[in-house]
N, CA, C and O atoms as CSV, one atom per row, in Angstrom:
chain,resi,resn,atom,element,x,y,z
A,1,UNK,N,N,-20.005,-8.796,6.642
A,1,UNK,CA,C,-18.916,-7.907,6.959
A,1,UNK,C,C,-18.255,-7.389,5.696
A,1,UNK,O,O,-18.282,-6.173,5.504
A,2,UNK,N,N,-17.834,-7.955,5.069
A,2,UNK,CA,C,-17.617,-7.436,3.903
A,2,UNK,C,C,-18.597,-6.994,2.806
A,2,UNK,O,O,-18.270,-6.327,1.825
A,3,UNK,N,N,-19.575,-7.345,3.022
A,3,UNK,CA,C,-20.222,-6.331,2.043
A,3,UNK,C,C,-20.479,-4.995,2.496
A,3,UNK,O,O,-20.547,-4.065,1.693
A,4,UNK,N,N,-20.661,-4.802,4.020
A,4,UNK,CA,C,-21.095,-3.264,4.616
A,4,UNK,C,C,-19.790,-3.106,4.022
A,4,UNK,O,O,-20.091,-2.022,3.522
A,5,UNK,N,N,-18.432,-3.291,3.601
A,5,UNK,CA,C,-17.064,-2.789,3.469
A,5,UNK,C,C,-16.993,-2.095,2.235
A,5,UNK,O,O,-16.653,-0.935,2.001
A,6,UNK,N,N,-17.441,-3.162,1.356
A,6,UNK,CA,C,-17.779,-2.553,-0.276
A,6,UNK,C,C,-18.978,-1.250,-0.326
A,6,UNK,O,O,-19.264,-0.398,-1.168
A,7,UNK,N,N,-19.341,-1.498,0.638
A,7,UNK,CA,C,-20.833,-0.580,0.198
A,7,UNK,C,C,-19.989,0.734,0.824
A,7,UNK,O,O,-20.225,1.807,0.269
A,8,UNK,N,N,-18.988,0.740,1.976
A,8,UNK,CA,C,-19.085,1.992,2.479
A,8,UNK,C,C,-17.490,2.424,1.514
A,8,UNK,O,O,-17.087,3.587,1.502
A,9,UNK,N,N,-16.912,1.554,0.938
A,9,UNK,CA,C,-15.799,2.359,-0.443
A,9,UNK,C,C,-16.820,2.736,-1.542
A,9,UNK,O,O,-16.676,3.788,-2.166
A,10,UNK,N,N,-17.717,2.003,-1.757
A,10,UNK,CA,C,-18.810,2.252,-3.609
A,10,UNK,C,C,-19.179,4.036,-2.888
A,10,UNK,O,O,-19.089,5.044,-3.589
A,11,UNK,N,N,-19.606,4.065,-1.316
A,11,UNK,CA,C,-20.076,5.022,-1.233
A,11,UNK,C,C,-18.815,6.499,-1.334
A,11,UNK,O,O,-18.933,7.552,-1.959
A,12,UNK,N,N,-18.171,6.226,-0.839
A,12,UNK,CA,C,-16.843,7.247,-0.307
A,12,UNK,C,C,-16.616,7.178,-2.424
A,12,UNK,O,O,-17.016,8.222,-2.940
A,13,UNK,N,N,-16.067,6.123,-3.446
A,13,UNK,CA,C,-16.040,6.573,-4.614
A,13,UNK,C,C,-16.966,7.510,-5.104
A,13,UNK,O,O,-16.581,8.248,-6.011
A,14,UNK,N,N,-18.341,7.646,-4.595
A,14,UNK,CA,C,-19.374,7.736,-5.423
A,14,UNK,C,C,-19.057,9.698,-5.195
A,14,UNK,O,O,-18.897,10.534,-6.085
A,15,UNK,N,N,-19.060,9.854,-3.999
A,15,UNK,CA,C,-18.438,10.861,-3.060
A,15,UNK,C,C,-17.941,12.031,-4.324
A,15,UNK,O,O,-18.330,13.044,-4.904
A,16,UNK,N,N,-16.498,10.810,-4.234
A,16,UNK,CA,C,-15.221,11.207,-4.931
A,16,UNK,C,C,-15.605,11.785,-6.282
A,16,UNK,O,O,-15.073,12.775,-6.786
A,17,UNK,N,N,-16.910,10.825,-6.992
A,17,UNK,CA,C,-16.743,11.236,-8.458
A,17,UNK,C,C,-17.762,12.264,-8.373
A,17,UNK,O,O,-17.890,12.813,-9.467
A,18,UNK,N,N,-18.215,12.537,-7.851
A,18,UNK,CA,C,-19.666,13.983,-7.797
A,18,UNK,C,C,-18.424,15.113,-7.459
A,18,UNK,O,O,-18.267,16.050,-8.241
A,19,UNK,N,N,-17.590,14.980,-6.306
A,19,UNK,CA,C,-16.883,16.472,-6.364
A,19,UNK,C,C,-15.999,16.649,-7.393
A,19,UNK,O,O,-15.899,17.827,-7.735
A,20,UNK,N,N,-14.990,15.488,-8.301
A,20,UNK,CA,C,-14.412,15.993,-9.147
A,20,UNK,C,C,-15.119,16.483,-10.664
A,20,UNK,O,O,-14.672,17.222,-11.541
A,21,UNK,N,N,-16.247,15.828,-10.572
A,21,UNK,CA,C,-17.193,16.093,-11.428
A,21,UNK,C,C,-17.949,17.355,-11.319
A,21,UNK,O,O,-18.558,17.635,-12.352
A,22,UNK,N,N,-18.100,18.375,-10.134
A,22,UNK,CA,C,-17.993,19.663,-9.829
A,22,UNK,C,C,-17.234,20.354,-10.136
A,22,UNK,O,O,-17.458,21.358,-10.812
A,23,UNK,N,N,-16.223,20.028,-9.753
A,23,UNK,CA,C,-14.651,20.455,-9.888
A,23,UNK,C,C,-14.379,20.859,-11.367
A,23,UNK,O,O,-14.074,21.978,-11.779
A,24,UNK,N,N,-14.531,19.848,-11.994
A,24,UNK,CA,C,-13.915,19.923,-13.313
A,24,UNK,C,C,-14.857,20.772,-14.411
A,24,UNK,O,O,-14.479,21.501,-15.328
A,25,UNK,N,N,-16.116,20.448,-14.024
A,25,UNK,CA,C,-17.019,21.566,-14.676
A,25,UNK,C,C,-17.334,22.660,-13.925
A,25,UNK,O,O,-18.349,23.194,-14.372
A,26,UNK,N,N,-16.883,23.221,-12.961
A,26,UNK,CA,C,-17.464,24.559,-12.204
A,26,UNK,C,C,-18.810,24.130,-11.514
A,26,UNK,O,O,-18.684,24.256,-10.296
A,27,UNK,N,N,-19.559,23.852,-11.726
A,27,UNK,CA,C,-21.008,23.810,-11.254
A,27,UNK,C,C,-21.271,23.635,-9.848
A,27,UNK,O,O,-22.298,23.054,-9.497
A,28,UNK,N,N,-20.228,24.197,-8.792
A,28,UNK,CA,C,-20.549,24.610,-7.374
A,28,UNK,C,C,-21.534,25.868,-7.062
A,28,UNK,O,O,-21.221,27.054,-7.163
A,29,UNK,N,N,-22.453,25.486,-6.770
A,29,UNK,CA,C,-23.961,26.461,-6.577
A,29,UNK,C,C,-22.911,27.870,-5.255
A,29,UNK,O,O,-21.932,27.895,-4.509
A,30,UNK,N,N,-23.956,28.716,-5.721
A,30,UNK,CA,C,-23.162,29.817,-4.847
A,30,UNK,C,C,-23.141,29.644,-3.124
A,30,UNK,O,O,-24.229,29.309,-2.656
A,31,UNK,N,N,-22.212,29.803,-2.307
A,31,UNK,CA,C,-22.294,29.508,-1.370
A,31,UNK,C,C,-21.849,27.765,-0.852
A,31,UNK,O,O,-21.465,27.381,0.253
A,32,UNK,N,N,-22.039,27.123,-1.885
A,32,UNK,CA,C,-21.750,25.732,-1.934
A,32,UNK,C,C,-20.595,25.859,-1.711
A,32,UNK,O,O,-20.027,26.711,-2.394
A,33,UNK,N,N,-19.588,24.941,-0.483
A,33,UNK,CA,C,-18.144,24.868,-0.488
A,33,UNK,C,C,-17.834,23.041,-0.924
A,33,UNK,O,O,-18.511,22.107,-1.355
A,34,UNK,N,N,-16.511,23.256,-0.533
A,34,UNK,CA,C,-16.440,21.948,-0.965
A,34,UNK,C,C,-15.955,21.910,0.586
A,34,UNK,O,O,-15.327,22.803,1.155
A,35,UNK,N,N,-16.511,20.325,1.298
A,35,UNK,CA,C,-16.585,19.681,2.334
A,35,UNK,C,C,-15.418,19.241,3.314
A,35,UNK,O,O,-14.689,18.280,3.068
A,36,UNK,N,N,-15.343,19.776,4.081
A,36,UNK,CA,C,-13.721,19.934,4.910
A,36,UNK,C,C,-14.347,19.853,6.171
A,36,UNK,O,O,-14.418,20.874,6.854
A,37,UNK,N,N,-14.951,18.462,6.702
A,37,UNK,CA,C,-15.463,18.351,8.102
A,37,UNK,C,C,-14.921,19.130,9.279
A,37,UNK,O,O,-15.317,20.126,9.885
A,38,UNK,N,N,-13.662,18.164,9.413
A,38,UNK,CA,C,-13.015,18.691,10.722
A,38,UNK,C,C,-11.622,18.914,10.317
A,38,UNK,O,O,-10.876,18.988,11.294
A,39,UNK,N,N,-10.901,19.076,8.918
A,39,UNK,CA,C,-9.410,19.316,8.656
A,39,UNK,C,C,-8.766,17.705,8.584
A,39,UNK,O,O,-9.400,16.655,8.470
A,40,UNK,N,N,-7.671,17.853,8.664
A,40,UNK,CA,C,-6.895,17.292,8.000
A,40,UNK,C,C,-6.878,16.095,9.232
A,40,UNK,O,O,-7.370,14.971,9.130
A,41,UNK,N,N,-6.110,16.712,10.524
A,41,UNK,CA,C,-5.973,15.742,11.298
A,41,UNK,C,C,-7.211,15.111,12.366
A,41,UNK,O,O,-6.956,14.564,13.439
A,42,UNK,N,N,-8.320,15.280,11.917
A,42,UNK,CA,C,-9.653,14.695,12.504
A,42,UNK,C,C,-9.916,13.562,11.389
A,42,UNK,O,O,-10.674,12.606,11.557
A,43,UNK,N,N,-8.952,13.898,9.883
A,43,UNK,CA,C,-9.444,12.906,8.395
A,43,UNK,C,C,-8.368,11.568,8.913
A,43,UNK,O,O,-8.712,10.390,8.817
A,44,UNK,N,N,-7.160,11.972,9.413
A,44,UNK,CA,C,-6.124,11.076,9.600
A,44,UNK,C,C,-6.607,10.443,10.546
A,44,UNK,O,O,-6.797,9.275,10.206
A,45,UNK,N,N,-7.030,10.734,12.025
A,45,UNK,CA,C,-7.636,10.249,12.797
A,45,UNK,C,C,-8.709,9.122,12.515
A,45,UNK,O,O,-8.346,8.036,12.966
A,46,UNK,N,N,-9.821,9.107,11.944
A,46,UNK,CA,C,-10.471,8.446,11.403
A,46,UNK,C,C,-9.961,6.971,10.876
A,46,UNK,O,O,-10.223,5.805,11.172
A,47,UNK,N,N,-8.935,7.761,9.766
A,47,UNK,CA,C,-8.674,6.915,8.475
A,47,UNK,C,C,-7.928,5.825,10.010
A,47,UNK,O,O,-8.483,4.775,10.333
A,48,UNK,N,N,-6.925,6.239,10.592
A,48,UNK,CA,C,-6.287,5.319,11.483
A,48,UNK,C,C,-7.097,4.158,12.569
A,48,UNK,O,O,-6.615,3.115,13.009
A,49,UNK,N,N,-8.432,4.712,12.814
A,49,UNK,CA,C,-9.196,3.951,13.536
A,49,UNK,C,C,-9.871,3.066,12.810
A,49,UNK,O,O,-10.036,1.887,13.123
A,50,UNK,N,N,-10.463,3.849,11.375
A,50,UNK,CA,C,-10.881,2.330,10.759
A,50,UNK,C,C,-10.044,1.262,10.267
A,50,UNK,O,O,-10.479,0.145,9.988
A,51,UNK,N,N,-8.472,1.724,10.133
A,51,UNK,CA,C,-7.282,0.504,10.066
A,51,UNK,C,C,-7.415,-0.436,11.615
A,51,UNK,O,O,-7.267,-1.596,11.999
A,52,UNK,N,N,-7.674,0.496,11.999
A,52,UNK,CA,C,-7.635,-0.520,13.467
A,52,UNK,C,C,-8.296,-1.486,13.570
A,52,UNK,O,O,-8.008,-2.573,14.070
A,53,UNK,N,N,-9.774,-0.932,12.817
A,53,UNK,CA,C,-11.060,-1.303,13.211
A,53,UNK,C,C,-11.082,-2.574,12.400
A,53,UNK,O,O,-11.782,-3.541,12.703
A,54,UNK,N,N,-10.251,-2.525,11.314
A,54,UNK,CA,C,-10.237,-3.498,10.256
A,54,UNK,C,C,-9.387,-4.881,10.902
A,54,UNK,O,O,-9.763,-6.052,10.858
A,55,UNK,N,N,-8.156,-4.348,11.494
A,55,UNK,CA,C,-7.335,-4.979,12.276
A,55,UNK,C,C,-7.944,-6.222,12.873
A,55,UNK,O,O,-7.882,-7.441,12.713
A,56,UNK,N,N,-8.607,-5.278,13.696
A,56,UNK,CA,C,-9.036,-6.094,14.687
A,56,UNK,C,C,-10.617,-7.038,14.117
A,56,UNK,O,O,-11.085,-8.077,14.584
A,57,UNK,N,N,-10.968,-6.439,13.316
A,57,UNK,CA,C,-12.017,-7.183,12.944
A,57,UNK,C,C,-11.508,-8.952,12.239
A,57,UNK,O,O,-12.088,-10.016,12.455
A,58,UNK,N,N,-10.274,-8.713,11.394
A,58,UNK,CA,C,-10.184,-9.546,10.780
A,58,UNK,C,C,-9.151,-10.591,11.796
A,58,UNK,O,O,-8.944,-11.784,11.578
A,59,UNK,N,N,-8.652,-9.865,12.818
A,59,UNK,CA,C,-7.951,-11.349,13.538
A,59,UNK,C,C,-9.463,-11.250,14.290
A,59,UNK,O,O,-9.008,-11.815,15.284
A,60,UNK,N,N,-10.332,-11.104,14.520
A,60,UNK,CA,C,-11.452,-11.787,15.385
A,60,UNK,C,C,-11.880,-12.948,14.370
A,60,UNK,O,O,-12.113,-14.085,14.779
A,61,UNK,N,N,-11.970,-12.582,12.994
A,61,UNK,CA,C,-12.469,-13.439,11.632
A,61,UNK,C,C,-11.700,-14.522,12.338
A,61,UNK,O,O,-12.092,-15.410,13.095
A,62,UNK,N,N,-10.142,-14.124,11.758
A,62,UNK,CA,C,-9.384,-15.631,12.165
A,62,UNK,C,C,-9.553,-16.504,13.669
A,62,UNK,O,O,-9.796,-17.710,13.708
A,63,UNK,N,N,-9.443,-15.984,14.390
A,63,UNK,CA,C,-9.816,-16.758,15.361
A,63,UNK,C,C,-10.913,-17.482,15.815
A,63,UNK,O,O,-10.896,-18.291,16.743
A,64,UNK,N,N,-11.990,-17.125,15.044
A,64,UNK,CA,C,-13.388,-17.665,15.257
A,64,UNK,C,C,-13.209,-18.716,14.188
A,64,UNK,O,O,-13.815,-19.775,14.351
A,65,UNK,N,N,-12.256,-18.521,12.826
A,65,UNK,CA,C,-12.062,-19.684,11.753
A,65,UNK,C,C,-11.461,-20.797,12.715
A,65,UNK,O,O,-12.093,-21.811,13.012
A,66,UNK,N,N,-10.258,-20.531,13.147
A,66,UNK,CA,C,-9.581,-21.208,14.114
A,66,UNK,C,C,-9.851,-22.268,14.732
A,66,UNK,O,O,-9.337,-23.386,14.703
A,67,UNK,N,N,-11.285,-21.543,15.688
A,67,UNK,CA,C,-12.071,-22.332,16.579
A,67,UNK,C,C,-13.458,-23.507,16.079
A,67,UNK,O,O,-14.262,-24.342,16.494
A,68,UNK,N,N,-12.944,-22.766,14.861
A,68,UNK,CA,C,-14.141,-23.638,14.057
A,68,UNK,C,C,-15.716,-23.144,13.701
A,68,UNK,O,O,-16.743,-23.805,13.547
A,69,UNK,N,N,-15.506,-21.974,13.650
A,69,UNK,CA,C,-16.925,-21.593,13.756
A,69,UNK,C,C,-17.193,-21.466,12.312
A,69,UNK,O,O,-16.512,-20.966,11.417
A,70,UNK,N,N,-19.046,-22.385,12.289
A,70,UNK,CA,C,-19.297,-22.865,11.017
A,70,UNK,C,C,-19.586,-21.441,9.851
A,70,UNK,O,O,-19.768,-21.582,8.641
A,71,UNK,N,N,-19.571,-20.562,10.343
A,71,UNK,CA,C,-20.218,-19.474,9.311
A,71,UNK,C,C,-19.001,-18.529,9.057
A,71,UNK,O,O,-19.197,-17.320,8.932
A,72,UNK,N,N,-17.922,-18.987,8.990
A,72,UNK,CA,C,-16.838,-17.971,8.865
A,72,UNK,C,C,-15.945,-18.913,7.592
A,72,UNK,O,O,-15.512,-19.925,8.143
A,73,UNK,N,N,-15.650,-18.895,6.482
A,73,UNK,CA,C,-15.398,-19.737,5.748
A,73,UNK,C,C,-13.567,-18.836,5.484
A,73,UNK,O,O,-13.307,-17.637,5.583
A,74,UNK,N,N,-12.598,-20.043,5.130
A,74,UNK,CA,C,-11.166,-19.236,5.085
A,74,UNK,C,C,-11.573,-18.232,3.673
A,74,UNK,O,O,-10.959,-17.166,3.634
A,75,UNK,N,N,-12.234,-18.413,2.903
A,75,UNK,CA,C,-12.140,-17.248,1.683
A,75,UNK,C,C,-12.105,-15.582,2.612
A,75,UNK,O,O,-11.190,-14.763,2.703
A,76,UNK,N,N,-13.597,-15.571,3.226
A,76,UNK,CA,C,-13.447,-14.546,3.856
A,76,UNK,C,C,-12.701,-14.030,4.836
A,76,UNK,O,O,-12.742,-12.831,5.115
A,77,UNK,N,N,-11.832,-15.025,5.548
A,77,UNK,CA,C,-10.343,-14.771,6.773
A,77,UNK,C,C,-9.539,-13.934,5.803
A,77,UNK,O,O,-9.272,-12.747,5.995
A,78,UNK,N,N,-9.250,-14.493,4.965
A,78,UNK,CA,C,-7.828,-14.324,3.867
A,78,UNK,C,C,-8.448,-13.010,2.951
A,78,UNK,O,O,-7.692,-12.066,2.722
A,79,UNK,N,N,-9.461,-12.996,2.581
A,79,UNK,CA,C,-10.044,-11.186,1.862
A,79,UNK,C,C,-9.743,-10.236,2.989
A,79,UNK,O,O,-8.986,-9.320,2.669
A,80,UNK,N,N,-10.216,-10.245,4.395
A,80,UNK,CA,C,-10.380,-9.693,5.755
A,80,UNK,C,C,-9.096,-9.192,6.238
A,80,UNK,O,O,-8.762,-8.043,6.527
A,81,UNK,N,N,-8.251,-10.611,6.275
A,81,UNK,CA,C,-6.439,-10.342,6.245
A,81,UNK,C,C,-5.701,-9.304,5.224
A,81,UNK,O,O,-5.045,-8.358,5.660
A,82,UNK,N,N,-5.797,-9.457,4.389
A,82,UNK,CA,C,-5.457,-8.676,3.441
A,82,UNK,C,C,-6.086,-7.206,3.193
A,82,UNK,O,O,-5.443,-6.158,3.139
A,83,UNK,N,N,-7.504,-7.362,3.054
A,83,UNK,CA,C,-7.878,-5.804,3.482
A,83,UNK,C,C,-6.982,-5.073,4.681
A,83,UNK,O,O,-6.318,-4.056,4.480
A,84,UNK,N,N,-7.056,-5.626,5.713
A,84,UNK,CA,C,-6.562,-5.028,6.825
A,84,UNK,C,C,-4.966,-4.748,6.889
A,84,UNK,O,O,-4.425,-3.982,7.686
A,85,UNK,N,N,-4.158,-5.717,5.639
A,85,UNK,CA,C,-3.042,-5.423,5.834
A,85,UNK,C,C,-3.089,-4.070,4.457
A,85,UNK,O,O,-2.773,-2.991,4.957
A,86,UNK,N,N,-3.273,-4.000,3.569
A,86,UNK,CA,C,-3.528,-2.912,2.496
A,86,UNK,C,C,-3.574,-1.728,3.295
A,86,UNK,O,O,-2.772,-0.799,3.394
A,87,UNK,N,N,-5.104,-2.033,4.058
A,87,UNK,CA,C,-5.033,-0.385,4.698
A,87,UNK,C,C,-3.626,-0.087,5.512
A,87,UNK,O,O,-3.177,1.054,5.408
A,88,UNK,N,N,-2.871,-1.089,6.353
A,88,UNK,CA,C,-2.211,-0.601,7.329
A,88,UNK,C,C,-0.770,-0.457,6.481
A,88,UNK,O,O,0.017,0.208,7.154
A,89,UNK,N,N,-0.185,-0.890,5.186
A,89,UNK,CA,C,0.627,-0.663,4.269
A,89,UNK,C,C,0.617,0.871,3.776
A,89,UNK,O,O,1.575,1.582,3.470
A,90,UNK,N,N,-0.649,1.138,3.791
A,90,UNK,CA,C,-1.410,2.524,3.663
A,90,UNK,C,C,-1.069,3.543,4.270
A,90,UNK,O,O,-0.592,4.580,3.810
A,91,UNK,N,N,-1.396,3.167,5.717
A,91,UNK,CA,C,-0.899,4.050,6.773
A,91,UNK,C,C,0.351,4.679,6.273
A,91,UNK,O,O,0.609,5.834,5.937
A,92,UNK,N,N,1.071,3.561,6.321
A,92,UNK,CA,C,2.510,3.121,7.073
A,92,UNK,C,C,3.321,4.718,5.960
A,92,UNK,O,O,3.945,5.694,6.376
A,93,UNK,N,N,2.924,4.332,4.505
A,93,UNK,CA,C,3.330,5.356,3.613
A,93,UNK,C,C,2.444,6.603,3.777
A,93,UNK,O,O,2.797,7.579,3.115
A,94,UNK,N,N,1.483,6.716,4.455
A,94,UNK,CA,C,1.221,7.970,4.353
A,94,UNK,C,C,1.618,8.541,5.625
A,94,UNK,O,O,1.448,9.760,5.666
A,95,UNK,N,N,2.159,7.950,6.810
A,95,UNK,CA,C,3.339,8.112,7.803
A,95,UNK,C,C,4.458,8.477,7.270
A,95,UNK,O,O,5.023,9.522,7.593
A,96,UNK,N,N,5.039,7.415,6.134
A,96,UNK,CA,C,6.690,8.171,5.527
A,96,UNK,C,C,6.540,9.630,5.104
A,96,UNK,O,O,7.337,10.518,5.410
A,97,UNK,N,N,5.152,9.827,4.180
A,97,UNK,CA,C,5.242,10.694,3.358
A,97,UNK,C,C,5.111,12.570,4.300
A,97,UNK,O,O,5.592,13.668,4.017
A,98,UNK,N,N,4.251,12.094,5.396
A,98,UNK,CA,C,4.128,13.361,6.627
A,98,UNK,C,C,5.419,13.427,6.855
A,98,UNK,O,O,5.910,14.522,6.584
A,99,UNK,N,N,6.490,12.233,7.462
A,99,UNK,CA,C,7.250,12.577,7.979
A,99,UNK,C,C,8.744,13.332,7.052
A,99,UNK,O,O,9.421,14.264,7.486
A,100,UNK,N,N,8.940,12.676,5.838
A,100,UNK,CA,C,9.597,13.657,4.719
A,100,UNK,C,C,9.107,15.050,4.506
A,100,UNK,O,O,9.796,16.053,4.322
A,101,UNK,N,N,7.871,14.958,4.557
A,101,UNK,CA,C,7.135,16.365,4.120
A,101,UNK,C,C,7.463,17.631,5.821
A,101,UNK,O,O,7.425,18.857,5.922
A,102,UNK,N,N,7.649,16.915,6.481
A,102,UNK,CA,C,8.015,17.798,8.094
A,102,UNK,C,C,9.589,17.580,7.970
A,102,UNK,O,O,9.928,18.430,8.794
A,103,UNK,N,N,10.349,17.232,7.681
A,103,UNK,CA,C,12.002,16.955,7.312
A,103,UNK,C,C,12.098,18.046,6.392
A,103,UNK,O,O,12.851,18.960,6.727
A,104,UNK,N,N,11.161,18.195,4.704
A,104,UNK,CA,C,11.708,19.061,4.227
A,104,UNK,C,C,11.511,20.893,5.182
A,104,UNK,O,O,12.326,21.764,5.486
A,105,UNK,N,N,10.005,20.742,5.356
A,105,UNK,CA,C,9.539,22.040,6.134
A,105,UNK,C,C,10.657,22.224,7.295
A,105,UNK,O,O,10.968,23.316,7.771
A,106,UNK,N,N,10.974,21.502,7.513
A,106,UNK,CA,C,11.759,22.206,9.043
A,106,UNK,C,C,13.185,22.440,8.357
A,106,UNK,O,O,13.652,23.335,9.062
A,107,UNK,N,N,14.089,22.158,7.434
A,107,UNK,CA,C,15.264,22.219,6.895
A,107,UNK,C,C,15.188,23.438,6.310
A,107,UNK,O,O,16.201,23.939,5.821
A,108,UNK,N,N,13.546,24.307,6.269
A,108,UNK,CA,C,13.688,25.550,5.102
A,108,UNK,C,C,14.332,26.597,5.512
A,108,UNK,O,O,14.163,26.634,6.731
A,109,UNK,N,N,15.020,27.528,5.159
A,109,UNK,CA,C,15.347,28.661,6.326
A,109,UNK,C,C,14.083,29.637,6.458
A,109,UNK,O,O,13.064,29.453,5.792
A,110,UNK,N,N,14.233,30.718,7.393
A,110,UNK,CA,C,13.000,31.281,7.988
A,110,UNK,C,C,13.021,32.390,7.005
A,110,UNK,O,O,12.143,33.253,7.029
């Protein structure tokens, strides 16, 4: 479980450093855009389900530690816990930051 976790951030970095590495040197082939699946709130969507997904993965961890199950060791409960709370700390500010950012937009005059 945690390694598919690392492999699918190494992948999403790897992502990251090829487009700014486009970016920063020009070298977008003609017609080439840069990648905007479904917008913004299909990206938020996502990002919120794999917090979930994490959620819930890691109290299943704990509870199977709980019960005693031999292949679940506390190192990996407590990495699992913590991943899952990071991402949802995550959320939580990129919730404040929409909701300031819709506070200032709506205060603007027309």
């Amino acid at each position: 479980m945690a390694v598919s976790g690392l492999s699918g951030i190494e992948s999403m970095l790897q992502q990251m450093r090829v487009a700014v590495t486009k970016a920063e040197t020009g070298n977008l082939a003609a017609g080439e855009a840069v990648a905007q699946p479904d917008g913004f709130a299909a990206e938020l969507q996502r990002s919120i389900r794999r917090v979930t997904s994490a959620q819930n993965a890691a109290t299943a961890q704990a509870k199977a530690f709980e019960l005693g199950a031999p292949d679940v060791s506390l190192n990996d409960v407590m990495i699992d816990l913590q991943k899952a709370s990071i991402g949802f700390q995550t959320a939580v500010q990129v919730r404040n930051k929409l909701v300031a950012a819709y506070k200032e937009i709506s205060s603007m005059a027309v």
